[in-house]
N, C-alpha and C positions, 0 to 999 in steps of 0.2 A: 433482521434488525428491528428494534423499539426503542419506541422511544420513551423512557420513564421518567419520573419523576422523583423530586428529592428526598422524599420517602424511601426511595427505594435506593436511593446511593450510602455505601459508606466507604469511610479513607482514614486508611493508617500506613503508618512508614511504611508497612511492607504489602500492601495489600490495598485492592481496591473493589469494592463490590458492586455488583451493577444487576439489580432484583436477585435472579437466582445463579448469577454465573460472575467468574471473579478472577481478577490476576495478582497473584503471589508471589515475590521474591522471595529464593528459598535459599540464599546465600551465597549459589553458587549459577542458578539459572531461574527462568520465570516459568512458573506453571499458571496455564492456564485453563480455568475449568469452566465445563462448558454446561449448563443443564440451559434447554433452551426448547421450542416449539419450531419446525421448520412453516413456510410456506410452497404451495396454499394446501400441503396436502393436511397440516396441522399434526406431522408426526414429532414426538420426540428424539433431540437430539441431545445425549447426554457424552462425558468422556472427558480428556484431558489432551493438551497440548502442551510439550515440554519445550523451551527453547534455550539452548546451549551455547551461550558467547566463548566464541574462540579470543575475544577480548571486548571488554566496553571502551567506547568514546567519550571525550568533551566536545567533540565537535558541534557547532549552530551555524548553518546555513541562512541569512536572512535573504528570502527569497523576493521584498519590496526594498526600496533605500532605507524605507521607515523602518523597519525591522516591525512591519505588524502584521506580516507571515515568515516564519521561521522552520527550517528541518532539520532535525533533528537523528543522525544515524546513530543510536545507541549500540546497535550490534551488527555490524555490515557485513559479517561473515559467524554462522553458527549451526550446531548441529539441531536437527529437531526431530522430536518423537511424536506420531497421532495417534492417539487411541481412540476411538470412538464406538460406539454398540452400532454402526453400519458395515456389511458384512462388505470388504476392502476399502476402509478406512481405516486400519490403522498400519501404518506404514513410519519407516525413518526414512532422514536425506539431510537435504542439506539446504539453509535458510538462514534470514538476516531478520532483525526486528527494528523499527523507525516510526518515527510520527512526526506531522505536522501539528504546531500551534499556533495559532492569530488570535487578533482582538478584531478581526470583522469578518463579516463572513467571504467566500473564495471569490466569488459572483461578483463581488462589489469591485474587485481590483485586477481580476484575471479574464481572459475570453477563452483559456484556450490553454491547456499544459500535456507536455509528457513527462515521462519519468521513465528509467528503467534501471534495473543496479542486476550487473553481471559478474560472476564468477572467473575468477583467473586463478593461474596455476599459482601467482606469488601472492594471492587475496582477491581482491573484489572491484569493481568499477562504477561508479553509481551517473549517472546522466539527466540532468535537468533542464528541460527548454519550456519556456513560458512566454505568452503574450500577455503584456498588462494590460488594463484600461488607458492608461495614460497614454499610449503608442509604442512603449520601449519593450524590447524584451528581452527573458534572463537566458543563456547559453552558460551552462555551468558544466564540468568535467572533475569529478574529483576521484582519486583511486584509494583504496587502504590497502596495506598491508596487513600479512597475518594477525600478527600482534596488535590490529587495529590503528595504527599510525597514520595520519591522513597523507597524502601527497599528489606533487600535480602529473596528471598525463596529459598526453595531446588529444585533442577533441575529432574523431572523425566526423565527416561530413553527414549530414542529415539524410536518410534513406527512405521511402516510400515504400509503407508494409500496404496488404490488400486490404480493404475497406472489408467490418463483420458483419452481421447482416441486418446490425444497425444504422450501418452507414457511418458509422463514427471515423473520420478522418484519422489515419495512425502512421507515424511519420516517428523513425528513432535512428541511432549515430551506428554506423557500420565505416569501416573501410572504405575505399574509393572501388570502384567497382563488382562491388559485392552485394549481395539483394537478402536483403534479412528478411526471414519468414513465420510465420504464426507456427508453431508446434504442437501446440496445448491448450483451447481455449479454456479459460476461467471464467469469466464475467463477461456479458452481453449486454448493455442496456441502451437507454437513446441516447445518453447522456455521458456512456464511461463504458470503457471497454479495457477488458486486465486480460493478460493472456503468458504463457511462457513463449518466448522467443529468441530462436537463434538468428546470432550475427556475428560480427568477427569484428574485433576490436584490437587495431596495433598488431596485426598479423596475427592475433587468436582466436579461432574460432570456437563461440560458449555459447548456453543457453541459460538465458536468466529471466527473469520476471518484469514484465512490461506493461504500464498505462498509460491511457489518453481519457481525458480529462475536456469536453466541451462544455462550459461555463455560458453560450449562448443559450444552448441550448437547454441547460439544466433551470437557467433563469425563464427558459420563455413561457408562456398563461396556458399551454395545453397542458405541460410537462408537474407542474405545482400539483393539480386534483388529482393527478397521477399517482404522486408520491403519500400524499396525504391520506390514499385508501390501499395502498399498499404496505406503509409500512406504519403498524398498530402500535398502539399509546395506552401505558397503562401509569397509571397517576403514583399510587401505591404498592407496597409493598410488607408484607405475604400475601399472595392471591394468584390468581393464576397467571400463569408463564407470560 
């Protein structure tokens, strides 16, 4: 990740650039091209990521009352292709594409979220649990179908996954006596933890993509120097990666 500057952005209908790497709607799906520097070892990471909606959404989630954090599932169920110049990196399967939008930052209004969106035989399951700042919190449940349709399921009960070896608290919706487990770690930090995980949702057992999200902790004065010599800033744009 970097962080650049508005030299270095550009945006059109179909495309948005961001220094040397950019995402393109190509009419029918988004490709995503990647030229990029990894960390710390400073190798190149070049190649492309295709992502394939089996349908788009209108769907908007406001995850405050205010509506000044919103999600956004544009594609909850899709095919994707990786190609990358890392020797087993380019692989297909099967994937969803989503963002979140606000006008403040996470920190200010959350302590504390997961998320996970799971595969089903008839489409997809997506799972949102949040603590606000104010004391309330959001317990959301929404399923789609193939054709991208939204609708409601029943919310299973809150499950307790094992702590990763950041210690990041990880808590997501299984069945009533079923123990959902880490399958695939992805991401490790002090602050966020992503992972593939199976559980079983309404008598089916899937494995889908899962986050925890600690907002104490990403806000707390050790965690900020951290970030700030970790993840490089580059103002402009042609220059190096």
């Amino acid at each position: 990740m970097t962080d650049r500057g508005q030299d270095a952005l550009g945006l059109s209908r179909d495309r948005i650039q961001i220094g040397p790497s950019a995402m393109v709607w190509a009419g029918d799906h988004l490709r995503i091209e990647i030229e990029e520097v990894s960390t710390p070892h400073a190798q190149r990471i070049t190649g492309e990521v295709i992502v394939r909606p089996a349908a788009l959404t209108q769907v908007e989630m406001a995850l405050t009352p205010d509506g000044a954090h919103v999600w956004r599932p544009f594609a909850p169920k899709a095919d994707i292709e990786v190609r990358l110049n890392r020797p087993g990196w380019s692989w297909t399967g099967h994937g969803y594409f989503d963002a979140n939008f606000g006008t403040r930052a996470l920190e200010a209004d959350f302590s504390y979220w997961t998320w996970g969106r799971f595969p089903l035989r008839d489409g997809a399951a997506c799972f949102y649990d949040a603590q606000r700042r104010d004391g309330s919190e959001l317990a959301a449940a929404i399923g789609f179908a193939e054709d991208g349709t939204p609708r409601a399921i029943e919310m299973p009960p809150k499950a307790r996954l094992k702590r990763p070896g950041w210690m990041v608290r990880r808590e997501t919706r299984a069945d009533t006596g079923y123990r959902p487990r880490q399958v695939k770690a992805m991401l490790d930090a002090p602050f966020y933890n992503r992972a593939a995980v199976q559980t079983r949702i309404n008598g089916e057992e899937t494995v889908g993509v899962f986050e925890a999200l600690d907002l104490d902790r990403f806000r707390g004065p050790w965690l900020m120097p951290m970030l700030a010599v970790r993840v490089p800033r580059r103002r402009g744009w042609p220059g190096w990666l």
